[in-house]
Backbone as CSV, one residue per row, in Angstrom:
resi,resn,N_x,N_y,N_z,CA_x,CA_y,CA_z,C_x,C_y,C_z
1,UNK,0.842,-1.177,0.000,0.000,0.000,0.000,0.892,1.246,0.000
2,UNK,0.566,2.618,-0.595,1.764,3.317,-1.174,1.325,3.959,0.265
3,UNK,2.875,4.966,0.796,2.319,6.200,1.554,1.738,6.922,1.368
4,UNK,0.728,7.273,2.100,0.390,9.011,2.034,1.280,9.807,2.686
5,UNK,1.755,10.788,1.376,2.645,12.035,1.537,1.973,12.954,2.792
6,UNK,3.084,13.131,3.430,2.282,14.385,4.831,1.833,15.528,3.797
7,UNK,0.836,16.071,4.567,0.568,17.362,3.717,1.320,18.702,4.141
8,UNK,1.998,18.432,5.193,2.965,19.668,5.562,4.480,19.504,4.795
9,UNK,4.833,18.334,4.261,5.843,18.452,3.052,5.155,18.320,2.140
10,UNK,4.254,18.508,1.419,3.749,18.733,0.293,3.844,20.515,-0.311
11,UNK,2.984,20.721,0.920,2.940,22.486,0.705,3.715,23.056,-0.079
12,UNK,4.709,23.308,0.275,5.996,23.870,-0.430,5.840,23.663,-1.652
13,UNK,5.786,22.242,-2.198,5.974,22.016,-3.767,4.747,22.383,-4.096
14,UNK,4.048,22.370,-3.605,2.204,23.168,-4.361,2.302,24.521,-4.038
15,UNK,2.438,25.111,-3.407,2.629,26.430,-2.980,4.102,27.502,-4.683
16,UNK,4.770,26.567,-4.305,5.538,26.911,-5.908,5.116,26.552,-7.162
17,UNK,4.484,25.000,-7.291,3.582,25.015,-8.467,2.794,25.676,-8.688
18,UNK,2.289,26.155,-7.993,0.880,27.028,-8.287,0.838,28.638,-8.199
19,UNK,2.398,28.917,-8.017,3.194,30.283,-7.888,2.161,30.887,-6.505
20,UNK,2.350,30.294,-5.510,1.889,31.250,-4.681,0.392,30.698,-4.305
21,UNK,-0.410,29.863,-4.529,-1.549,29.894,-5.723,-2.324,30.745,-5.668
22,UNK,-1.432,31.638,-7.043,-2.399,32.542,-8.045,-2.389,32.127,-9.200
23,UNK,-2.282,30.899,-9.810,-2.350,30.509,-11.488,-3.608,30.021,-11.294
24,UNK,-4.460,30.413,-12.225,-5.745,30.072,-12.174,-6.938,30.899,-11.687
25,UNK,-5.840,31.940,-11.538,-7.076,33.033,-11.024,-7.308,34.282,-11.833
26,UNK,-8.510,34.635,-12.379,-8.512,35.603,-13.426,-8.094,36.947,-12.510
27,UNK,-7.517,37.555,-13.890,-6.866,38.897,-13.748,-6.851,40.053,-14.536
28,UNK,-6.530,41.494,-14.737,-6.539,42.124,-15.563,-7.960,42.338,-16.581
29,UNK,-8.972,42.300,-15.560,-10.311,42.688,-16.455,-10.585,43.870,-17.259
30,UNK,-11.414,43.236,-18.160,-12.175,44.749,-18.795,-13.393,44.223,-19.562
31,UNK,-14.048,45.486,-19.406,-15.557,45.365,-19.063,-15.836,46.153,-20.847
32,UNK,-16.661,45.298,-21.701,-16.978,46.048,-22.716,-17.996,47.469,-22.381
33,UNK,-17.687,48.016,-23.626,-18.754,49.383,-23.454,-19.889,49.475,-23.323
34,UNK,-20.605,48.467,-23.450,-22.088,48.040,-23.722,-22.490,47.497,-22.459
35,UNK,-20.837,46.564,-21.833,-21.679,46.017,-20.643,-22.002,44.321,-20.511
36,UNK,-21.678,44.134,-21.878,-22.186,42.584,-22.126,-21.320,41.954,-21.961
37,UNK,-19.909,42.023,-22.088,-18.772,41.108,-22.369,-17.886,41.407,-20.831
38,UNK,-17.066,40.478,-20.038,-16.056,40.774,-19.962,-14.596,40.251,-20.278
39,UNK,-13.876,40.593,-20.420,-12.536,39.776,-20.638,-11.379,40.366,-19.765
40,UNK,-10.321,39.045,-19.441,-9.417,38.680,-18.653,-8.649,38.110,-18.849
41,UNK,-7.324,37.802,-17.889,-6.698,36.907,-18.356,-6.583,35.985,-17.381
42,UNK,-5.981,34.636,-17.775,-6.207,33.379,-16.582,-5.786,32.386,-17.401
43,UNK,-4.986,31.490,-16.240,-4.585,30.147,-16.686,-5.725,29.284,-16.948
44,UNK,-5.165,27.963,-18.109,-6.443,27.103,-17.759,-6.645,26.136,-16.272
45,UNK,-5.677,25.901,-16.010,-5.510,25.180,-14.508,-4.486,25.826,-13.399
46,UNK,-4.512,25.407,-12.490,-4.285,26.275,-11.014,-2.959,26.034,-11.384
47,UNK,-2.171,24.897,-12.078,-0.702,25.276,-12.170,0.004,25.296,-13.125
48,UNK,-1.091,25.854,-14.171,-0.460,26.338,-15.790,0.392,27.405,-15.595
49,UNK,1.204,27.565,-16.160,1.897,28.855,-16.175,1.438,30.096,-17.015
50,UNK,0.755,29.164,-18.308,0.318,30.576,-19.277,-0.633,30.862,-19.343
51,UNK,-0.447,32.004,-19.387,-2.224,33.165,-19.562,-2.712,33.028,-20.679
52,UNK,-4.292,33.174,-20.617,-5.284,32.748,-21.876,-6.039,33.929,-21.711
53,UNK,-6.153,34.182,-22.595,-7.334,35.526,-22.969,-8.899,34.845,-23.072
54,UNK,-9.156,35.191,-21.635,-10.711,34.573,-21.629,-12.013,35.913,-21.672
55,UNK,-13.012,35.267,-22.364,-14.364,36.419,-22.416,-15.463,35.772,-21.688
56,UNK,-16.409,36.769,-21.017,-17.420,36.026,-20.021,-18.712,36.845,-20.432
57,UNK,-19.683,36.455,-20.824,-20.798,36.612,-21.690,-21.641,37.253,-20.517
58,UNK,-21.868,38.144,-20.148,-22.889,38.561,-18.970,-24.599,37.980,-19.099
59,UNK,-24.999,38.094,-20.035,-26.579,37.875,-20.281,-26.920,36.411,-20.415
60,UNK,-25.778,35.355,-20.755,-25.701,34.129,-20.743,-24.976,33.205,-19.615
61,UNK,-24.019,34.233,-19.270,-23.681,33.606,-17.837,-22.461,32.655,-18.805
62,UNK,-21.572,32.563,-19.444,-21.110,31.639,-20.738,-19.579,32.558,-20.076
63,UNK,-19.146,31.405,-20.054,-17.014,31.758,-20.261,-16.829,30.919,-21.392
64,UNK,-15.991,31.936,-21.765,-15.103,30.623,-23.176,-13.965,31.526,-23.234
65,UNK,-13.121,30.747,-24.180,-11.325,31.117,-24.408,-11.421,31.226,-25.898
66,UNK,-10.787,32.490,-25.514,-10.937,33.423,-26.815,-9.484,32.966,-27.565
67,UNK,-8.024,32.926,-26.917,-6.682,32.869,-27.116,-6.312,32.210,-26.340
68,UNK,-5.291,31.018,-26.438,-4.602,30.629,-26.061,-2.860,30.768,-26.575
69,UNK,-2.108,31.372,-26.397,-1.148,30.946,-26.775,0.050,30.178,-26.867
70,UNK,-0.588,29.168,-26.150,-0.029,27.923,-26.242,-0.001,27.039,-27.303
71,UNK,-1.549,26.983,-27.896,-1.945,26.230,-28.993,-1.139,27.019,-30.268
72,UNK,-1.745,28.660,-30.030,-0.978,29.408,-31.197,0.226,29.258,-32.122
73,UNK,1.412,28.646,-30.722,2.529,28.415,-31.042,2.781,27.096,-31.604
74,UNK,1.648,26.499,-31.171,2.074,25.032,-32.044,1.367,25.150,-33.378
75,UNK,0.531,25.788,-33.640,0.136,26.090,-35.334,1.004,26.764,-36.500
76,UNK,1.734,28.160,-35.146,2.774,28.613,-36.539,4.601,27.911,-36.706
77,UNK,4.437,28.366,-37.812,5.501,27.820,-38.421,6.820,28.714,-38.349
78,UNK,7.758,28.684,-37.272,8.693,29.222,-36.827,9.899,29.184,-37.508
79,UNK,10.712,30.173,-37.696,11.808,30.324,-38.626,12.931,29.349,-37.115
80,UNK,14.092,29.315,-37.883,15.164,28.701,-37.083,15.660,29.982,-36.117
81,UNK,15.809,30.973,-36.795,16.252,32.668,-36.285,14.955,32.818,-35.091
82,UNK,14.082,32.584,-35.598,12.902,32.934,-34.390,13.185,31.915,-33.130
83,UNK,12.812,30.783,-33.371,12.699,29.836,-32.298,14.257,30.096,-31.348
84,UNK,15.596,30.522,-32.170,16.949,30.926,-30.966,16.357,31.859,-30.688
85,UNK,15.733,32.987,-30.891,15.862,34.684,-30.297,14.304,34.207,-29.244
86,UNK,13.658,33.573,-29.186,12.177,32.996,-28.434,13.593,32.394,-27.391
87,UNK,14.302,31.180,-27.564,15.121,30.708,-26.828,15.917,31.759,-25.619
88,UNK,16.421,32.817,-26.368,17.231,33.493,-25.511,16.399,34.282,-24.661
89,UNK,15.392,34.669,-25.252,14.447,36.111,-24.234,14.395,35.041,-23.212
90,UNK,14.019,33.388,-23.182,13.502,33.047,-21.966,14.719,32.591,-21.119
């Protein structure tokens, strides 16, 4: 039967996976002019690292993901020059 991990050495490594845990929590709102829309940004899970450009439908009560750029990057087609100078910024 496997151990159960204490949850007081766990913390730490969830507490850094989850940066703190704030991944997963929307941020940076804005409210359309009309009133109907809002959009934000937010991971898809509590310990994604990347932000998704999400919109939240007020009159429908509806979230959906507008951008991801995660997926983005796997659709385009990257020069060799791009993918080193992407390499070095990180």
């Amino acid at each position: 039967m496997p151990e159960t991990p204490d949850p007081l050495d766990e913390f730490p490594r969830q507490a850094a996976r989850t940066r703190g845990f704030s991944l997963g929590v929307p941020r940076a709102f804005t409210v359309s002019p009309d009133g109907e829309r809002v959009v934000y940004l937010r991971t898809k899970t509590g310990d994604d690292p990347v932000s998704c450009l999400w919109a939240f439908d007020v009159s429908g009560a509806k979230e959906r993901l507008v951008f991801d750029p995660g997926a983005e990057e796997a659709e385009r087609d990257l020069t060799d020059a791009e993918r080193a100078r992407r390499e070095r910024a990180r």
